[in-house]
Structures are given as structure tokens and as C-alpha cells.
C-alpha positions as CSV (number, residue, x, y, z in Angstrom):
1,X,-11.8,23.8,33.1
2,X,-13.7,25.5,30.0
3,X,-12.2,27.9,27.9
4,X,-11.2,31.2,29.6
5,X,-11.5,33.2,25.7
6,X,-14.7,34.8,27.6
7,X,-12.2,36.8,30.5
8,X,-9.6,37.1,28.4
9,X,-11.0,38.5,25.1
10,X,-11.9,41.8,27.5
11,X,-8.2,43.1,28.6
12,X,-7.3,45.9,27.6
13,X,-3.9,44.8,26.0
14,X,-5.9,42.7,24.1
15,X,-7.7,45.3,21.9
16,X,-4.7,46.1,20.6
17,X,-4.7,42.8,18.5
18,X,-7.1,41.7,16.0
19,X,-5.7,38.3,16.9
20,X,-4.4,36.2,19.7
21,X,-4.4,32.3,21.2
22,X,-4.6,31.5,24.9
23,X,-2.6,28.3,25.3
24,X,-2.4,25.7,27.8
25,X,-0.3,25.6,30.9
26,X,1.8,23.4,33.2
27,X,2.6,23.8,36.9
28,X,0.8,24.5,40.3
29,X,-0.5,28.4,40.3
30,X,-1.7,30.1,44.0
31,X,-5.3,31.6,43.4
32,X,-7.5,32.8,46.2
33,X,-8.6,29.9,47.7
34,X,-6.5,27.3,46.8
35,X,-3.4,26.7,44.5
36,X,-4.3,25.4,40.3
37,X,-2.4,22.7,39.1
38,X,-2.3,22.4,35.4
39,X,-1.3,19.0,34.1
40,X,-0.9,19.6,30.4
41,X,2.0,18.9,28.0
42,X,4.7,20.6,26.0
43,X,3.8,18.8,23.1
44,X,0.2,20.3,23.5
45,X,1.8,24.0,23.4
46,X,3.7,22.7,20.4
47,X,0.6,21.7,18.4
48,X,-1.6,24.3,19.1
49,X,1.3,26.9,18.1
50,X,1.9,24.9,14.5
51,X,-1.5,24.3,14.1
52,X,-1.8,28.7,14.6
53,X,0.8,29.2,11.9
54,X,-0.2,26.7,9.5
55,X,-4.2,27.7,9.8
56,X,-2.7,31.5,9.3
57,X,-0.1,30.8,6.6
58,X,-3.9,29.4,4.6
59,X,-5.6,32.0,5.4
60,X,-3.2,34.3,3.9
61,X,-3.4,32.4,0.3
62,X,-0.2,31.0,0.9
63,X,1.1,34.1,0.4
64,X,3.5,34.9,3.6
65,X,6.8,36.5,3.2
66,X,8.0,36.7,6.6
67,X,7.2,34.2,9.8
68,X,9.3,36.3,13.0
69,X,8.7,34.9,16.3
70,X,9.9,37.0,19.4
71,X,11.6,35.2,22.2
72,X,13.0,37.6,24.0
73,X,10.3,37.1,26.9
74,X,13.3,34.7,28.7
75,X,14.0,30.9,28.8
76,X,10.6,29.1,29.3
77,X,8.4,26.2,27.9
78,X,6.6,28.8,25.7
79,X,9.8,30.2,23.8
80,X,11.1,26.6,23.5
81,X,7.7,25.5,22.0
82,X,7.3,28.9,20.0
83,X,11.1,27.6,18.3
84,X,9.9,24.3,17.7
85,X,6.9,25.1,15.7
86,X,8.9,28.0,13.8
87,X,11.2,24.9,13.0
88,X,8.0,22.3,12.1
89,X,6.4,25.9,10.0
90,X,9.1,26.0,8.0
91,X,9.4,22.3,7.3
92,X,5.8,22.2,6.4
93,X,5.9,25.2,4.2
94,X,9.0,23.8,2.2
95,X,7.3,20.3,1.6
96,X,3.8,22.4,0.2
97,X,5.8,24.7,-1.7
98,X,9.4,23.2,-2.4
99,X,11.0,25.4,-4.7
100,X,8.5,28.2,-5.1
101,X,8.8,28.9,-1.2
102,X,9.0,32.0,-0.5
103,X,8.4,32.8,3.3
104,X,12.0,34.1,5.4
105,X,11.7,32.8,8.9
106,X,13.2,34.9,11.9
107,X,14.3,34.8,15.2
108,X,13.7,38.4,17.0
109,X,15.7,38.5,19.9
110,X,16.0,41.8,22.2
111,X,18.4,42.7,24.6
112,X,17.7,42.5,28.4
113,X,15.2,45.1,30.2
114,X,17.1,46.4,32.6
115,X,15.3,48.0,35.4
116,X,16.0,51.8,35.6
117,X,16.4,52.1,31.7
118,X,14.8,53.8,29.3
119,X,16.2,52.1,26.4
120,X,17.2,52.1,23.5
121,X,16.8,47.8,23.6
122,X,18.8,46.7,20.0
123,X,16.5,44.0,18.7
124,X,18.4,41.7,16.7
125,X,16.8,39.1,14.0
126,X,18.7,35.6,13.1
127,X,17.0,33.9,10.1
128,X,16.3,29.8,10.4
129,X,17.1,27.7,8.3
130,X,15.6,24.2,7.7
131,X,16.9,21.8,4.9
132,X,14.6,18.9,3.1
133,X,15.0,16.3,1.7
134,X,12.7,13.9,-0.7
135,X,11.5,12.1,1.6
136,X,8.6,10.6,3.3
137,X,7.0,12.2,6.8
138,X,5.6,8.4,6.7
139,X,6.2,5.0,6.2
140,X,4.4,1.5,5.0
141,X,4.3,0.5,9.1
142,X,2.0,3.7,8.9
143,X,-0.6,3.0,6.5
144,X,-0.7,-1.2,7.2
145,X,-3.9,-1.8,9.0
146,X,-4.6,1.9,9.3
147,X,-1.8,2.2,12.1
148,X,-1.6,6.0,12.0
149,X,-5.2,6.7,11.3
150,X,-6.4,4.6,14.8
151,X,-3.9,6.1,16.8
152,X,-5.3,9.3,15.8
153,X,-9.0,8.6,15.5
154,X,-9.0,5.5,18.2
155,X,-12.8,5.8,18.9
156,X,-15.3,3.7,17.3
157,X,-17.8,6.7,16.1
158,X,-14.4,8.3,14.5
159,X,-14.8,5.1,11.7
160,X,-15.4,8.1,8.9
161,X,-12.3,10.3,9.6
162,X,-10.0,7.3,10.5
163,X,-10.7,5.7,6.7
164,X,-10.8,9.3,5.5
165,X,-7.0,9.7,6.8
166,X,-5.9,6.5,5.9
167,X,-6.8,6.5,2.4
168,X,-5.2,10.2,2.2
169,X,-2.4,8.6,4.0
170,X,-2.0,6.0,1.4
171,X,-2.6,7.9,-1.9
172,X,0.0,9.9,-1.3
173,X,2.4,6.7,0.0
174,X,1.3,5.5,-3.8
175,X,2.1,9.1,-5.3
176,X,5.3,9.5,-3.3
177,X,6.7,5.8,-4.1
178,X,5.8,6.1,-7.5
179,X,8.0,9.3,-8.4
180,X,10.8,8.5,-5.3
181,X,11.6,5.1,-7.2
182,X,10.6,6.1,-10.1
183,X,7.4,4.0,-11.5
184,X,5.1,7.2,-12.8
185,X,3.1,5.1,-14.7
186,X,1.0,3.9,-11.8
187,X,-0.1,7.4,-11.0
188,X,-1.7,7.8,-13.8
189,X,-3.5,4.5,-13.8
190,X,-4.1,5.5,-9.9
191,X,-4.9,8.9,-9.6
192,X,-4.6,10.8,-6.5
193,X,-7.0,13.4,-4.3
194,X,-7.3,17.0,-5.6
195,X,-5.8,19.7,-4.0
196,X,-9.3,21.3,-2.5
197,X,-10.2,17.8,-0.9
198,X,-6.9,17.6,1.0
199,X,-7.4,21.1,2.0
200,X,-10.8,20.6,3.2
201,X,-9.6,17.8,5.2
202,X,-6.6,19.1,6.8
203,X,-8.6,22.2,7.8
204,X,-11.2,20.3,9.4
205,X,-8.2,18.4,11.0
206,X,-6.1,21.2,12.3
207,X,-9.6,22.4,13.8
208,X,-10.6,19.1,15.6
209,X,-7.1,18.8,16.9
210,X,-7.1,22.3,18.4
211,X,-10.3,21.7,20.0
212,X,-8.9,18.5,21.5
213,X,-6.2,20.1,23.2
214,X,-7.9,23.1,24.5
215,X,-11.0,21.0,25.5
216,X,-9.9,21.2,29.1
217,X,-7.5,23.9,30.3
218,X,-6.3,21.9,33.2
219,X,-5.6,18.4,31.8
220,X,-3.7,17.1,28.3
221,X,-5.7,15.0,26.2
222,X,-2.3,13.0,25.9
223,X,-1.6,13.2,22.4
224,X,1.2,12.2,20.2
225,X,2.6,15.1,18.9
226,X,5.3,12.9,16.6
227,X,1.6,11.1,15.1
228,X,0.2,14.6,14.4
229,X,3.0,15.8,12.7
230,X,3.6,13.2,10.4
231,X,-0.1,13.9,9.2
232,X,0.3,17.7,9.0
233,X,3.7,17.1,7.1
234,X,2.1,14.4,5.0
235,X,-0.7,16.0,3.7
236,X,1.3,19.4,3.2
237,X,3.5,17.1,0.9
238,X,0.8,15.6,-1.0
239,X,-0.9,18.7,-1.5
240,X,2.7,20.4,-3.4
241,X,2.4,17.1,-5.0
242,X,-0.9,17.6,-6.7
243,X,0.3,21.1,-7.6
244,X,3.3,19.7,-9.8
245,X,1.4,16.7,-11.0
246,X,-1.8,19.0,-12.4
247,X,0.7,21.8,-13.9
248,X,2.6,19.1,-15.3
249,X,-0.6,17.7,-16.7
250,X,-0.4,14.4,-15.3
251,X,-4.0,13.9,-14.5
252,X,-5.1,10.0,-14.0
253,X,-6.4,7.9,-17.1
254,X,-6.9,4.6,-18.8
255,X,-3.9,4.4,-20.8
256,X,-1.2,7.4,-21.5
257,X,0.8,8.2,-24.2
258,X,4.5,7.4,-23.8
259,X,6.2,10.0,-25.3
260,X,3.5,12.5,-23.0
261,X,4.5,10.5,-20.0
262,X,8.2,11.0,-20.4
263,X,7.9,14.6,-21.5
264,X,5.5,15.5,-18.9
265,X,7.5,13.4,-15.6
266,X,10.4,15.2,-16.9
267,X,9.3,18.2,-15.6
268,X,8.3,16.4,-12.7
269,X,11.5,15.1,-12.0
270,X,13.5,18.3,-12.7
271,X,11.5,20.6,-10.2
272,X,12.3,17.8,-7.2
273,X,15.8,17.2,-8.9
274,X,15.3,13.8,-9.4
275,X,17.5,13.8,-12.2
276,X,18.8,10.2,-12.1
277,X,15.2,9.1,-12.1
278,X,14.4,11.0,-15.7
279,X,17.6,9.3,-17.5
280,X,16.8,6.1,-16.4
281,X,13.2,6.4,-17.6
282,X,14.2,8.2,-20.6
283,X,16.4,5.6,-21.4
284,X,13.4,2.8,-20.6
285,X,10.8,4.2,-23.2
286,X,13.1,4.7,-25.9
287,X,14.0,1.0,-25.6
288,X,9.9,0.1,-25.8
289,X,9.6,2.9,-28.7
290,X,12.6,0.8,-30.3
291,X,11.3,-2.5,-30.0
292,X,7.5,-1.1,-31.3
293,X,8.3,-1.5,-35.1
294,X,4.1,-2.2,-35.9
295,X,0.7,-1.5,-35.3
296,X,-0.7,-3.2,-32.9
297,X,-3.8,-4.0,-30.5
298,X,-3.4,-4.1,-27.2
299,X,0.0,-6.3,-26.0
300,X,2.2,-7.3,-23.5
301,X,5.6,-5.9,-23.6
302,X,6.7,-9.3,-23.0
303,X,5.6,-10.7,-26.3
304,X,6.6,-7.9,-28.2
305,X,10.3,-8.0,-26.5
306,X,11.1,-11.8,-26.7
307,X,10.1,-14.4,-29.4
308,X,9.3,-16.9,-26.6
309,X,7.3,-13.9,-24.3
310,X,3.5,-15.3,-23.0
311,X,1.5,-12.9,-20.9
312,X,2.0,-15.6,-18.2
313,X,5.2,-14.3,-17.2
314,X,5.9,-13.3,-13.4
315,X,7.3,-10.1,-12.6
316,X,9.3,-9.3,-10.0
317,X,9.5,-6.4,-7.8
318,X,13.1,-5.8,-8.0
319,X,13.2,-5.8,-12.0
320,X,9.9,-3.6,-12.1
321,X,11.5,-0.7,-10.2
322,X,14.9,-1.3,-12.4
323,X,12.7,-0.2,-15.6
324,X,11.3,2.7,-14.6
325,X,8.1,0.3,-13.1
326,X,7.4,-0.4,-16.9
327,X,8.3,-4.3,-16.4
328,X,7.0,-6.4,-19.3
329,X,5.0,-8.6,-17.7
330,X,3.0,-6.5,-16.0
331,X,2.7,-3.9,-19.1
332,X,0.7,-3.6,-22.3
333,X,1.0,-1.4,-25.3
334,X,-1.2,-0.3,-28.0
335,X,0.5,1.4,-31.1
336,X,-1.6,3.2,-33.7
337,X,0.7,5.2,-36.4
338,X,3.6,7.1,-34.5
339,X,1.6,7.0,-31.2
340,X,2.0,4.3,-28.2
341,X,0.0,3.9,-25.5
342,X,0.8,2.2,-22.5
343,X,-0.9,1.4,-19.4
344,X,-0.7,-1.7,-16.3
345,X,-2.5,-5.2,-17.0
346,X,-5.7,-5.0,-14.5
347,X,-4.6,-8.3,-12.6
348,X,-1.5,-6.6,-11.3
349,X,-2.4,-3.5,-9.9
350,X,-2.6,-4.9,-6.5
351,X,0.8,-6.4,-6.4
352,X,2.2,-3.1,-7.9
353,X,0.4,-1.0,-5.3
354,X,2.2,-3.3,-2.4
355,X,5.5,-3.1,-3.5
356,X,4.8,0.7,-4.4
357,X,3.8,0.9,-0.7
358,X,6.4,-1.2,0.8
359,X,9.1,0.9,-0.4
360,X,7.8,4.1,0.3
């Protein structure tokens, strides 16, 4: 069944709104000649509902101060779904924004229409709540051999957006491993997407998705709502993330400044009140400013910190995340007057990046 927009677009409730969604259905439906079965999912109504709010809440410039949805049409799969999405909305909106969230989400409930009176109906509205945490919408099982990404683009001429996803999906493991167990370091030396790329993408995302669904009318295209939502969630995360990080000025380069690093994560850490993570790697750069005393070329910490120190030592994971990911075997300094500069030796990145993506 194609899309009915063509019939519906000319009722007359309809001028009344400059916008509006036709949604699928479920359930067998008597027409003229013979009875309509739909066979589509919840989950579809669910998606194409959060997909609605999210598109709007961008369209908007992010700036939305109230989300009300009205369910006081009686119990059925379409207020369930419509309090599901207001609960996914405002999960989504917290991760982007965190702190500076400003959006109020409602409930608007009426009383009953009773047959025979004119009213006044009291309409009463309940504000939801939805707490977050710093947390990941995904996990290393995710990302390892493009897991997510193929269940979500499966088909072989999808290659582009399948390695497109992944490699979103990863950054922002790398980016959210990095300040959750505190190694910032490697996002400098990493980098991460900017904010209008992962825009662009999730646009063209929440687009194809909807066109999935509402392909055919009659049928679900069987999707995994729990898979989509850890991509909407995920990339509404990393793009907040990219806000902080580019206010904060922690932009990806060679080498950084330590003393910059610590100032500038600080901030970091305070507006995701990750305050354990900012004494422990305060306290981890002023023991490498301490042991520092000369000018040097660029060394390993681990010669600088013992007398016996080679650059053949081997690191292990456990110790790297204890200082703050600045481990001395895998990091060098430079120092130059009062200024150190620190940065990751080229043959570990790789190992870094897998422990950084296993505990994610």
C-alpha cells in the first residue's frame, strides 16, 4: 500500500494544521469490498513518532521550551507509543544538551467526554521526568566488526552508510571512553567528527528510517527499534560532546600543552560532574610537571621517571587508566622553558584505542 498523504492532505480538519504525520496501523479494518489487515508494529509507531520530535526539536534551532503530548483520546497503541517517544525525546534531548536543557515535557490529560455535556472538560498537565546518567547508549559488542552498523544497513549497496555509522559509532566510543575513564589525552591525538557532519548524518538517517517504515502502509519492514535508538541516542550524545569539547577548546593536535590540557578538561569534567576524574588527573600532571626539572627533546616519561626507564617498557591497560591514561611507557614529553608538551608514542595508539573501546 503507497502512501495515503495524497487523500489525507485534503480533509478539512486538516487545513487547520500547518503540520501533521499519518502513521502506520495494526489490525483487520472492514472496507467496501473486503476487510484490510494491517500487519505493522508498535515499535514502527514508536519510531516514526521520535523520529517527528527529534526532526522538529532541529528544526526549531534546538530552541524548544515545551514538548505536551495529549493522550486523552483513551487507552490505545497510539497513546502508549506517543508516551514512549515523549520518554525516548526527553532522553535524547538531555544527552544533546545535558545541563543547558531547557525543554519541560508534559502530559495533557482531559477529563472524559461525556455524551449530553457541554463541558467545561478540566485539562490537567503532569510534567515527565527522565534522569541520566554518564553513560553509553552503546557498547564495544556494538562497534566490533560493525555489529550495529550491519544490522541497520544489512544490504550490500548500503556498504557507504554502514562504514559511515560505524566509524561515527566508534569516534564517539573513543570520545566517550576517553572522558568516562578518564584518558583525555587520546582525544586530542584522535580527534573526533564536527558537530555539522553528525548532523548531516543523523538527518539523512532519521529521513531514510522514516521512509523505511512508511514504505508500505500495510506491512512492517521489521525493524529493531532498540538498534535505532541506540544510534539516535548515540549520536545525540556525541554531538553535546563536540559542543563541550570545541567551547572548551579541546580541538585534536600533534602534541598539547599540559598545563592547557588539565585546565581545559577541567571544564570538561565539571559540566558532566566528573569530579573524581579532574583530581585524579590533576594530581597525575603535577607529578610529570614535578619530575620535568630540564629541557628536553622529545622523551619517554619512563626515562625521565626511573634511572633504569628504556622506551622498551610494556604498558598495561590497567596502570594506563590509573594515571589519567598518561602511562609512561606509552607517553613522551618535550619541555622547552616553563612549557611541556605531551602527546602518545605513534606505535601505541592502536593498543590505547582497544582498551579505550573495550571499556567503553
Amino acid at each position: 500500500m503507497g502512501n495515503p498523504d495524497s487523500v489525507f492532505k485534503k480533509h478539512p480538519h486538516l487545513q487547520e494544521h500547518t503540520e501533521y504525520i499519518i502513521m502506520p496501523s495494526m489490525g483487520s479494518y472492514s472496507a467496501k469490498q473486503e476487510k484490510i489487515h494491517f500487519n505493522c508494529h508498535y515499535s514502527d509507531i514508536v519510531l516514526i513518532i521520535l523520529i517527528d520530535m527529534i526532526e522538529s526539536f532541529i528544526k526549531n534551532d534546538e530552541q524548544v521550551d515545551k514538548i505536551i503530548i495529549d493522550i486523552s483520546s483513551g487507552h490505545n497503541y497510539y497513546v502508549s507509543a506517543m508516551i514512549e517517544a515523549l520518554k525516548h525525546i526527553d532522553t535524547w534531548i538531555k544527552l544533546y544538551k545535558w545541563n543547558n536543557s531547557i525543554t519541560i515535557f508534559l502530559i495533557a490529560v482531559s477529563e472524559p467526554i461525556i455524551p449530553g455535556f457541554s463541558g467545561p472538560y478540566k485539562i490537567t498537565f503532569e510534567e515527565q521526568q527522565t534522569r541520566i546518567f554518564f553513560s553509553s547508549p552503546i557498547n564495544a559488542k556494538d562497534i566490533e566488526n560493525t555489529n550495529l552498523a550491519r544490522n541497520i544497513f544489512p544490504e550490500k549497496e548500503m556498504r557507504s552508510q554502514k562504514r559511515n555509522l560505524n566509524e561515527i559509532l566508534e569516534n564517539f566510543g573513543l570520545v566517550f571512553s576517553s572522558v568516562k575513564n578518564n584518558s583525555p589525552l587520546f582525544i586530542y591525538t584522535n580527534g573526533y567528527h564536527s558537530k555539522e557532519s553528525l548532523k548531516e548524518f543523523l538527518n539523512e538517517f532519521l529521513k531514510n528510517t522514516k521512509k523505511t517504515i512508511l514504505n508500505d502502509y500495510l506491512n512492517t519492514p521489521k525493524l529493531d527499534k532498540n538498534n535505532y535508538l541506540k544510534v539516535f541516542h548515540t549520536i545525540g550524545f556525541y554531538m553535546g560532546l563536540v559542543d563541550r569539547l570545541t567551547s572548551f577548546g579541546i580541538n585534536k593536535m600533534d602534541s598539547v600543552e599540559i598545563k592547557n590540557l588539565c585546565d581545559s578538561v577541567r571544564k570538561l569534567y565539571s559540566h558532566y560532574n566528573l569530579l573524581l576524574n579532574d583530581t585524579v588527573l590533576g594530581n597525575e600532571v603535577s607529578r610529570i610537571v614535578a619530575k620535568i626539572k630540564e629541557d628536553c627533546d622529545w622523551t619517554s616519561l619512563n626515562e625521565i621517571f626511573y634511572e633504569s626507564g628504556s622506551d622498551n617498557g610494556s604498558p598495561q591497560k590497567r596502570n594506563f587508566f590509573a594515571h589519567a591514561g598518561l602511562e609512561s611507557n606509552v607517553t613522551e614529553c618535550n619541555k622547552t622553558g616553563e612549557q611541556i608538551f605531551i602527546r602518545y608514542k605513534v606505535n601505541w595508539l592502536n593498543k590505547i584505542k582497544n582498551w579505550l573501546i573495550e571499556s567503553i
